[in-house]
Structure formats: structure tokens, C-alpha cells
N, C-alpha and C positions, 0 to 999 in steps of 0.2 A: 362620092367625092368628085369635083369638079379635073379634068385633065389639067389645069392650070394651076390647083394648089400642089403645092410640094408635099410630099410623100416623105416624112422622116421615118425610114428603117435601118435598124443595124445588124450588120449579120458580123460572123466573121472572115466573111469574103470580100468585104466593102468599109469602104476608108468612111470615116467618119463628118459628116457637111457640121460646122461648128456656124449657128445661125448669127450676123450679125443684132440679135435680141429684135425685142418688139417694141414698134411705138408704141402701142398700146396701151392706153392706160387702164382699161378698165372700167370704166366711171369713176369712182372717186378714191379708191386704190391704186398704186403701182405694184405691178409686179416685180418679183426680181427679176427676172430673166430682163426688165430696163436699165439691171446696171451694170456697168461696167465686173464689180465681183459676182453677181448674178450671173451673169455671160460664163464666168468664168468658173463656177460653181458646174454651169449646164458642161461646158466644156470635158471637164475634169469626172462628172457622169457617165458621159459618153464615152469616153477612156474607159471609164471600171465598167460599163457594159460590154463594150467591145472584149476585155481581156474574158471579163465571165464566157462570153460566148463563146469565145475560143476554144473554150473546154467543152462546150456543146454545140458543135458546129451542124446538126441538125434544125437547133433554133435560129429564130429573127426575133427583132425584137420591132415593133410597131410605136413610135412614143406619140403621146398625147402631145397638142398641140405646146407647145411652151410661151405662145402668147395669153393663155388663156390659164386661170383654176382649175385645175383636175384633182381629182382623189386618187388617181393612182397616174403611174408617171407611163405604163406601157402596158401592153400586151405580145407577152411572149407568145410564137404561134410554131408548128413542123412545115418545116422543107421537105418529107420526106410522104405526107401524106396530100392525096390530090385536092383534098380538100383547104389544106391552111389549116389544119384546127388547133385550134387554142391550145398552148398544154401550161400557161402561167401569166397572171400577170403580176406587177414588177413594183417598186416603189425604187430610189435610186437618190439615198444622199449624201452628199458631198462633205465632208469633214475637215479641215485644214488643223490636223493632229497627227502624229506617229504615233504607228501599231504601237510604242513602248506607251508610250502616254494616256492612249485606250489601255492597253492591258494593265496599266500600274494606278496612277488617283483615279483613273475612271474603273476601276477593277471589272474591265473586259464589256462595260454596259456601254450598249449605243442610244442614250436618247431620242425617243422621238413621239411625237402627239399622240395620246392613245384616241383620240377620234381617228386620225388618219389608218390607223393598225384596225379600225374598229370597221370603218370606209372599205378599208381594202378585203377583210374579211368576208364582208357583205358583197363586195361584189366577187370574189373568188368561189363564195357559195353558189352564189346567183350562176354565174358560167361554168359552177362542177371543173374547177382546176385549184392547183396551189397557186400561193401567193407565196410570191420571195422578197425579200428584202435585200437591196444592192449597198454596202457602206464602202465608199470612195477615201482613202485616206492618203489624195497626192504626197504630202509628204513622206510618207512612206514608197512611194507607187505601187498603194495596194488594191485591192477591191477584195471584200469579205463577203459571201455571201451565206441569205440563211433561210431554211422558208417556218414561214410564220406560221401558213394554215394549210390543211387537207383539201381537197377540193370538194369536204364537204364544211368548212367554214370552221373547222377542228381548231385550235392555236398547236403549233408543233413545235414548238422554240418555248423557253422558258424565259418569263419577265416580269419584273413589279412594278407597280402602279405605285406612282405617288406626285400628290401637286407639289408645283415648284416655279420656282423662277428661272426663267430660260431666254435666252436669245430668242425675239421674234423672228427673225430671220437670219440668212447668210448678209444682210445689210446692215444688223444689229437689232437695236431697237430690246425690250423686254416685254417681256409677257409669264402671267400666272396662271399655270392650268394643270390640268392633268395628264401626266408623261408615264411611256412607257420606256421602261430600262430592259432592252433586249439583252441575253447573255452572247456577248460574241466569240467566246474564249475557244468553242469548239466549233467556230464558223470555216466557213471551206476558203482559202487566199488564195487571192488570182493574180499573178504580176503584171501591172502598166506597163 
């Protein structure tokens, strides 16, 4: 990494940098992170990371770039080893719903792509750590956290598959595919 690009880490020792987004297009996509709720999606992330870490003030969390597509949204690493090593990495999203409203018509399931569950899997195999999953539910000012796989690419969380129609993004939009319904009923809650 170049001295000149920014370093986005969070610990829970350090205030959160809220990027004003990317011009970026991409080629011939936009990301979200170009809109205004995208921004504010990423914001609202950073939030539920930050409280998570507070409970583990040992970790940092490292985020992928957010002008760009990533499969996983960070890697968790130790303060406490000389080395930095790895002990997770992260996925992190944003939901504009209350805990009641998760726990009640969504009966405790957190949707989300089973490509990306399948992505992160693959790479939490790859670097021998778990993989956690971050759900943000500012309305509440929650953050849920839950880990998916072993750090040998095990699933450790219970969820069902099925295609569906679902919001392409935090910007809208629809899309058909195949989703995983994480259970969040006995996820660990962290206050914003």
C-alpha cells in the first residue's frame, strides 16, 4: 500500500472516518457506496463494527476498499500478537428494520446471497480463521453478530436456502436468486 492511500481501520479505540463515497463508477455499474443511502448504509456499518469491537477490544478491523467490489467487507486481525494475525474476517450489513420486525414477519432470518456466504466461506478456509457476519439494524441501534464458518470453512450458524425475490440493493432495484436465511434469534447484540 502506497503512504498516500488511506488506511480504513476500526478499532475500538478510534473514531470512525465516514468516507464522503466514490466517484467511481466502475465501468459500467455503480456502486452503492455513490449514493447518498449507500453512504449511509456504509456509515451505519461502521457503527455496528465499532460497537462489535468494543466487546473485543483486542481486534481491529481492516475494511476493504468501499470504492470497489469485494467479497468480504474486512478482515478482522490481534492487537495483542506482534505479528497482526488474522483471527476473522467480516461481512457487514446494514438493514433499515427493528430487532421486533427481524424477530416477528422475518421470524429472526437475516437474508442474504448465498454466493456471498459461499465467497466468504472460501476465503475464511483459505486464511484458516472464522468468518462472522455483522447485521446493522440502526433502527433499533443494534448490531447482531454471528459466525457463519470455522476456520476450516465448516458453516456454524444454521440457515436455508431458497430462491427469491429480493431488493438488489440498499438502492433498490430487484433481483432473483439464491438467498440464504441466516437464524439470528440467538445472535450475540451489541448497542450503537
Amino acid at each position: 500500500m502506497n503512504s498516500k492511500e488511506p488506511q480504513h481501520l476500526i478499532s475500538a479505540a478510534t473514531s470512525l472516518p465516514v468516507n464522503a463515497g466514490s466517484s467511481c463508477s466502475c465501468g459500467s455499474f455503480s456502486l452503492d457506496a455513490d449514493t447518498p443511502r449507500g453512504r449511509d448504509a456504509i456509515r451505519w456499518a461502521r457503527k455496528g463494527a465499532a460497537a462489535f469491537l468494543r466487546a473485543y477490544p483486542t481486534l481491529q478491523l481492516a475494511e476493504t476498499d468501499q470504492a470497489k467490489p469485494a467479497d468480504v467487507d474486512g478482515i478482522l486481525y490481534s492487537l495483542l500478537s506482534p505479528e497482526n494475525t488474522i483471527k476473522g474476517i467480516v461481512e457487514i450489513k446494514t438493514r433499515y428494520m427493528t430487532l421486533d420486525k427481524l424477530m416477528g414477519p422475518y421470524n429472526g432470518e437475516w437474508l442474504i446471497t448465498k454466493s456471498k456466504l459461499d465467497r466468504g466461506a472460501q476465503i475464511a478456509k483459505g486464511l484458516r480463521c472464522p468468518f462472522v457476519g455483522l447485521l446493522v439494524l440502526p433502527n433499533s441501534l443494534l448490531c447482531l453478530s454471528k459466525q457463519i464458518t470455522d476456520a476450516d470453512g465448516n458453516w456454524t450458524c444454521d440457515f436455508r436456502e431458497e430462491v427469491t425475490k429480493t431488493s438488489a440493493s440498499v438502492n433498490g432495484g430487484e433481483m432473483t436468486g439464491l438467498n440464504a436465511f441466516i437464524q439470528m434469534k440467538d445472535a450475540n447484540q451489541f448497542e450503537i
